[in-house]
DRENFITI-474941 format. One record per residue: residue number from 1; residue in one letter; x, y negated, z negated of N, C-alpha, C, O in turn. Coordinates in steps of 0.2 Angstrom, whole numbers, plus 5000, padded with zeros to 4 digits. Layout:
BEGIN
NUM/A/X/Y/Z/X/Y/Z/X/Y/Z/X/Y/Z
...
# end
This chain:
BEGIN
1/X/5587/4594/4318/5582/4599/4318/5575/4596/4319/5573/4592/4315
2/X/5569/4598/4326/5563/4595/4324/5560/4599/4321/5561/4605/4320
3/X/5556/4595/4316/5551/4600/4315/5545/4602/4317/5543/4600/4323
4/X/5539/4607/4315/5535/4611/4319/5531/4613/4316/5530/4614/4310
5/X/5527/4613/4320/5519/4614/4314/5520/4621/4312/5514/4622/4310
6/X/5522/4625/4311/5523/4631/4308/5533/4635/4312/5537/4634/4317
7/X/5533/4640/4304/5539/4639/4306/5539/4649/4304/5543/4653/4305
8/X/5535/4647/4302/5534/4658/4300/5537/4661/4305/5537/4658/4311
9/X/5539/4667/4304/5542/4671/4307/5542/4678/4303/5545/4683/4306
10/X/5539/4679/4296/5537/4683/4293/5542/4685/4286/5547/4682/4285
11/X/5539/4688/4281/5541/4688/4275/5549/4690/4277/5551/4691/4283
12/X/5552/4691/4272/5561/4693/4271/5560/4699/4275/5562/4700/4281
13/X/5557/4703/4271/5557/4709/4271/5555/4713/4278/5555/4718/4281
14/X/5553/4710/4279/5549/4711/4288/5558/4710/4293/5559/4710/4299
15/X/5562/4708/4291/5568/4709/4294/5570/4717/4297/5571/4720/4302
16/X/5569/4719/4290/5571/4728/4293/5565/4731/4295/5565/4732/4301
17/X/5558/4733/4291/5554/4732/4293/5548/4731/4299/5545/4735/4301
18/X/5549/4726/4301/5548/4725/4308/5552/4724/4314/5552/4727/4319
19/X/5556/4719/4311/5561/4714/4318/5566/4721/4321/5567/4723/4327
20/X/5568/4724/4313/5573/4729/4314/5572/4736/4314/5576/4740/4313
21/X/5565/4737/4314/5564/4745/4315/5564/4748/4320/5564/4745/4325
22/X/5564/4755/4320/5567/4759/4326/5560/4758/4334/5562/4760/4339
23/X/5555/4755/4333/5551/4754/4336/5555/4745/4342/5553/4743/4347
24/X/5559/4742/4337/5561/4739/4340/5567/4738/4345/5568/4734/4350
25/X/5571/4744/4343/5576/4748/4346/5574/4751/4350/5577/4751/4356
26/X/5570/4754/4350/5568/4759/4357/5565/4754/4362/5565/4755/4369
27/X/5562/4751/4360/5561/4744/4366/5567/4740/4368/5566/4736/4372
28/X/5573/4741/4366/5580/4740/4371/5581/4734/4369/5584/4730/4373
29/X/5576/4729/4362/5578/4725/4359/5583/4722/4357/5581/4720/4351
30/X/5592/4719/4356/5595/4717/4354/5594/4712/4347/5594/4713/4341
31/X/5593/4705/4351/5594/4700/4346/5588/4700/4340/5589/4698/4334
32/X/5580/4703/4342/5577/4704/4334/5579/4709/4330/5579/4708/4324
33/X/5582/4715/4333/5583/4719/4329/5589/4717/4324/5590/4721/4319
34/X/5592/4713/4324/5600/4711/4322/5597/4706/4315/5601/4705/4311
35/X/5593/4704/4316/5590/4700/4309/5588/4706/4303/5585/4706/4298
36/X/5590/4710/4304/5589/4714/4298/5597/4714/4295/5598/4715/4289
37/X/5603/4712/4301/5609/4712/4296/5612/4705/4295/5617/4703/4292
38/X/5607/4700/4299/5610/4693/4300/5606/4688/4305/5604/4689/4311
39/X/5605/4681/4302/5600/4676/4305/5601/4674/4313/5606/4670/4313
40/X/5599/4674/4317/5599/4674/4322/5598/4667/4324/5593/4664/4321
41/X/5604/4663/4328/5605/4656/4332/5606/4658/4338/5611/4659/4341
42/X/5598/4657/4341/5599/4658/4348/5600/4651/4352/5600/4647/4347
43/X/5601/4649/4357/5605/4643/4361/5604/4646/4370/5604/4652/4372
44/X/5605/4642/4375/5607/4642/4379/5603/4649/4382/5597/4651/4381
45/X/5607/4654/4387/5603/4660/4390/5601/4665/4385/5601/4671/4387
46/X/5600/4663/4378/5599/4670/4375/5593/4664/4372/5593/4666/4366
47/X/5590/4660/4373/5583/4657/4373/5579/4663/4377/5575/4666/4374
48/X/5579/4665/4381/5575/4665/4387/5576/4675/4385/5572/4679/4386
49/X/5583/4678/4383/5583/4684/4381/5579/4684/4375/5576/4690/4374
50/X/5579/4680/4370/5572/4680/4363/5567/4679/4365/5562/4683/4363
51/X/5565/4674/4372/5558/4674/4374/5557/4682/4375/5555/4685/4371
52/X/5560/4683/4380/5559/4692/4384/5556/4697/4379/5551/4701/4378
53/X/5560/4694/4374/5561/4702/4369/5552/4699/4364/5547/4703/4363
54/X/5552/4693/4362/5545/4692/4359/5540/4694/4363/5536/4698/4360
55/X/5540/4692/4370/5535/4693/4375/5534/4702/4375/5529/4705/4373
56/X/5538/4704/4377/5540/4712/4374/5537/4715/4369/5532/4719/4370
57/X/5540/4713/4362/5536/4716/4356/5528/4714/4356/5524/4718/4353
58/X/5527/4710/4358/5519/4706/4358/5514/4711/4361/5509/4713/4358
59/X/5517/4714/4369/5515/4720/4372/5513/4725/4370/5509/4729/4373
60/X/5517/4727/4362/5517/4734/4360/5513/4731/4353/5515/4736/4349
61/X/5510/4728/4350/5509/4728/4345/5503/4734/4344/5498/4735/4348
62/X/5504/4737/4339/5498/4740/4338/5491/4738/4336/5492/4733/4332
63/X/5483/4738/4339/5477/4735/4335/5477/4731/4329/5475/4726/4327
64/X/5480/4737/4324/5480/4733/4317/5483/4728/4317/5481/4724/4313
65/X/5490/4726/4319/5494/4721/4319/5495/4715/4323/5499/4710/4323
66/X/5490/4715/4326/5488/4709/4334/5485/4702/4330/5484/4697/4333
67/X/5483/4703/4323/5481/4698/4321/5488/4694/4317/5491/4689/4319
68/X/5490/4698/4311/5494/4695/4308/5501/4695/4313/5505/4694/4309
69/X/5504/4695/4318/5510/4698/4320/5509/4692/4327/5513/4687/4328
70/X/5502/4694/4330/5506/4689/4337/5504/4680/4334/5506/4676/4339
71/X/5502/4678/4328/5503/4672/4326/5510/4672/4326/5512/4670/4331
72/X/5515/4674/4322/5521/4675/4319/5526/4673/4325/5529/4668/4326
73/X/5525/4679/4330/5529/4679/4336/5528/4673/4340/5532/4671/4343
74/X/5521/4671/4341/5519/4666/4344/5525/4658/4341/5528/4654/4344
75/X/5524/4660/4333/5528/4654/4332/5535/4652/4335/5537/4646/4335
76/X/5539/4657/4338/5544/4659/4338/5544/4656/4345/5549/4652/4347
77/X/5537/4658/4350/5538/4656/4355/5539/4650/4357/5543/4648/4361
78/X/5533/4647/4353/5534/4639/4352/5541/4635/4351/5544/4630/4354
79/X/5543/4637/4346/5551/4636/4346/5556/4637/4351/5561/4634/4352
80/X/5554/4641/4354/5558/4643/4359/5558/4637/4366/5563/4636/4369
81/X/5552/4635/4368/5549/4630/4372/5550/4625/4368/5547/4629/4364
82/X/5550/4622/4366/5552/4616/4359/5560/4615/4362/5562/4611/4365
83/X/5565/4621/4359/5572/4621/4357/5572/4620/4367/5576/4615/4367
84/X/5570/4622/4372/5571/4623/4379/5572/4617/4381/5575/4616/4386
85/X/5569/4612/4378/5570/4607/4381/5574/4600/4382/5573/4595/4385
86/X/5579/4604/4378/5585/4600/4375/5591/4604/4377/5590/4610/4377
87/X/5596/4600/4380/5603/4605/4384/5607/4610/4377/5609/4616/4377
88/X/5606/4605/4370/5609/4609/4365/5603/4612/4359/5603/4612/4353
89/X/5599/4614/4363/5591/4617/4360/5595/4624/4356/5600/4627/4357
90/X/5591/4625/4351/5592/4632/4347/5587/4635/4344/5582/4631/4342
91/X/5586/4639/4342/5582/4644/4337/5585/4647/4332/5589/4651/4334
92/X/5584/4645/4325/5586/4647/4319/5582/4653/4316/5578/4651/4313
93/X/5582/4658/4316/5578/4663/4314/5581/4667/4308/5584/4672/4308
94/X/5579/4664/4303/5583/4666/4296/5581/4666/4290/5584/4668/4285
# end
């Protein structure tokens, strides 16, 4: 595991709440919304379906949430360009 200057991806609770709310299903999100019933190890082509899907929600963020949220998301991203560079790269999101 490297490690990374930030590793947030948001409190517990922001599992159902965010990752996994209906706002994220209706954007045709799979893999965040599924952290609401279980931690997500992305790897291989499903790197680049978590990039899509963060790229995604980042687009829809509401005004109020553009601050605290696309830090968070951002992290994720970083991790994701981080894990991409490795044959056996992954994203732990749990």
């Amino acid at each position: 595991m490297l490690p990374l200057p930030s590793d947030l991806a948001g409190l517990e609770s922001t599992r159902n709440s965010f990752y996994g709310a209906e706002r994220s299903k209706k954007l045709g999100l799979k893999l965040l919304p599924s952290l609401a019933d279980h931690d997500i190890y992305a790897s291989g082509p499903d790197l680049e379906v978590l990039r899509n899907e963060v790229l995604l929600l980042l687009s829809h963020l509401e005004p109020n949430e553009t601050e605290y949220w696309s830090y968070r998301l951002r992290n994720i991203l970083h991790a994701i360009d981080v894990a991409s560079a490795y044959d056996d790269g992954e994203v732990n999101i749990g």
